[in-house]
C-alpha positions in Angstrom: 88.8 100.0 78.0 88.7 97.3 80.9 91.2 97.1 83.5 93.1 94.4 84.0 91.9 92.5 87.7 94.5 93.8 90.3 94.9 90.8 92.1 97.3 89.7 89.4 99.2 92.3 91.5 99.4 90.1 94.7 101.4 87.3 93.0 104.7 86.6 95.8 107.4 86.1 93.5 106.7 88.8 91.6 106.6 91.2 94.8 109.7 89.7 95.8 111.7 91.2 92.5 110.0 94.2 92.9 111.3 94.5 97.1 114.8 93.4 96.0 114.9 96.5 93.5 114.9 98.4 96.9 118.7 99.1 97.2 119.1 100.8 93.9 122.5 103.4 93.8 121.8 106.5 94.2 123.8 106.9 90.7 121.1 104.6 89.0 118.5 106.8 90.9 119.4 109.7 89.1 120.4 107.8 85.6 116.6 107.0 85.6 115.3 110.9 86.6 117.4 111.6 83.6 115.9 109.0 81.4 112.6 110.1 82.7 113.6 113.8 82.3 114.7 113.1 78.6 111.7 110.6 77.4 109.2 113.6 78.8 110.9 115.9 76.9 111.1 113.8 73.6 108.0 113.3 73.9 106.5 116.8 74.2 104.7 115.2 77.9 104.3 117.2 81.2 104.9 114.6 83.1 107.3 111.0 82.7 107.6 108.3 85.2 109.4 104.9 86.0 107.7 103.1 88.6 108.1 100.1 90.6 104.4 98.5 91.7 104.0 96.5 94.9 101.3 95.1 96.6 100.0 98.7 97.9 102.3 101.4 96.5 103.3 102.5 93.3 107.1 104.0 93.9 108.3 106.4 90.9 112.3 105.7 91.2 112.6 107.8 87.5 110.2 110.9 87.7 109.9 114.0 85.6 107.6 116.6 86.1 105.8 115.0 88.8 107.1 115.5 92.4 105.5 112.3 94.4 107.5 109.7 94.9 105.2 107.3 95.6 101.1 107.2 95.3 98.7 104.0 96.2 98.1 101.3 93.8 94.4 102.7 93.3 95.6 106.0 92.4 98.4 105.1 89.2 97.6 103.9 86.3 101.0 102.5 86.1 99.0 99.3 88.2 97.0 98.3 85.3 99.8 97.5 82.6 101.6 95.7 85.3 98.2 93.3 85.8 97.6 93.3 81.9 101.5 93.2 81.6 101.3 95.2 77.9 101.3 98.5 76.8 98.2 100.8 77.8 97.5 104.3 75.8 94.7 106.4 76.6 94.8 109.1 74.1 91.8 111.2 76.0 91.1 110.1 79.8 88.1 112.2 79.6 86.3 110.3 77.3 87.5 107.3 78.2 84.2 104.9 80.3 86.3 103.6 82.6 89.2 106.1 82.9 87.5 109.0 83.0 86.5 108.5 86.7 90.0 107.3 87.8 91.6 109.2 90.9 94.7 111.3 88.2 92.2 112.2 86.1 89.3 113.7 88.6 92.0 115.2 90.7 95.6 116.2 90.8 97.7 115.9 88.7 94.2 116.0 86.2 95.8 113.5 83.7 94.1 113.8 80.1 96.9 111.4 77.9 98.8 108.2 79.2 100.8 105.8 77.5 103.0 103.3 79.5 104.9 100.3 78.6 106.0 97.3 81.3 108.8 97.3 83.2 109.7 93.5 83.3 112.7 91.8 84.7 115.1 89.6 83.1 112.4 86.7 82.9 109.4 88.7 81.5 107.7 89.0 85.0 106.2 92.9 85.0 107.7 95.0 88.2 106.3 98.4 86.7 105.9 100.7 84.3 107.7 103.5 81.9 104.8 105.5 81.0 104.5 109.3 79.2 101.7 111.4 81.0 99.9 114.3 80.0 97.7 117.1 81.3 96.6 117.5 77.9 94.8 114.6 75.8 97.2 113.3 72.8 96.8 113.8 69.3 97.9 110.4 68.8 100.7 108.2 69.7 102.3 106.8 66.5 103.7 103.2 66.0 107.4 105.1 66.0 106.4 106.4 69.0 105.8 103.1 70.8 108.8 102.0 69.7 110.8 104.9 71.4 109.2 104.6 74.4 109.4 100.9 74.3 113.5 101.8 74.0 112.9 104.1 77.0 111.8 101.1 79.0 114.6 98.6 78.0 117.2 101.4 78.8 115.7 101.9 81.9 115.3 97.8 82.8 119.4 97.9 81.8 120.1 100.5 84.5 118.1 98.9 86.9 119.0 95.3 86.3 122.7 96.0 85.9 122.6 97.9 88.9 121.0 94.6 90.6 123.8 92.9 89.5 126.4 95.1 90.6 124.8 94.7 94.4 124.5 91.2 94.1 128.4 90.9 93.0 129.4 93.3 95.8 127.3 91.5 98.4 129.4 87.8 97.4 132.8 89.8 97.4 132.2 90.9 101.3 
């Protein structure tokens, strides 16, 4: 597999959607554990998160089975299909050339299986990821599967983006 080049990551307008997605409810917050919570568990994965990638952090507003809230962008895989902006599935880190070396997989939380999809905003511009990790390598990840975790991510991009415009309407009433 080759990585995507991660100065894709630097672009301004795309940090900028990803810093207004700061002030999210605390109610959307903990819509997007739950989704996280219930796309692990569908999913049979120890681990399920919904991150947001900036410039230098990657911050997990959805997290199940993982108790960081945040990592640096050289430590999440979640950073690579936000520069390739598709899906990325490892089945089997291990054996993977270039993952096998990567930061999750050498050290905690020892990631064997990944699969995430993009977390884009309303205009197709990738913010982050909904991805399904494991601490065991994947048998496979079928075609139905991509499509439910491809529904994971739109019900997660509707939280967060109706949440946005919630704020946005509250801000113009005040």
């Amino acid at each position: 597999m080759s990585l995507p080049d991660p100065s894709d990551l630097t672009n301004t307008d795309r940090l900028k959607a990803v810093a207004e997605l700061d002030g999210l409810h605390p109610e959307t917050l903990n819509a997007l554990d739950r989704l996280a919570h219930l796309t692990g568990f569908a999913f049979k994965a120890s681990i399920c998160v919904i991150s947001l990638v900036g410039d230098q952090r990657v911050r997990f507003i959805g997290r199940y089975g993982l108790t960081a809230t945040e990592a640096d962008c050289k430590d999440a895989i979640c950073t690579n299909v936000v520069a390739s902006n598709k899906p990325i599935e490892v089945l089997n880190l291990l054996v993977d050339p270039v993952l096998s070396q990567h930061p999750v997989c050498v050290g905690p939380p020892y990631v064997r299986a990944y699969c995430g999809h993009p977390l884009r905003s309303p205009d197709g511009t990738p913010l982050g990821a909904v991805a399904v990790v494991d601490t065991a390598p994947f048998f496979r990840f079928s075609t139905e599967e991509h499509e439910a975790l491809k529904a994971a991510t739109e019900m997660a991009q509707s939280l967060i983006f109706n949440d946005l415009r919630g704020l946005t309407q509250s801000e113009a009433a005040e």
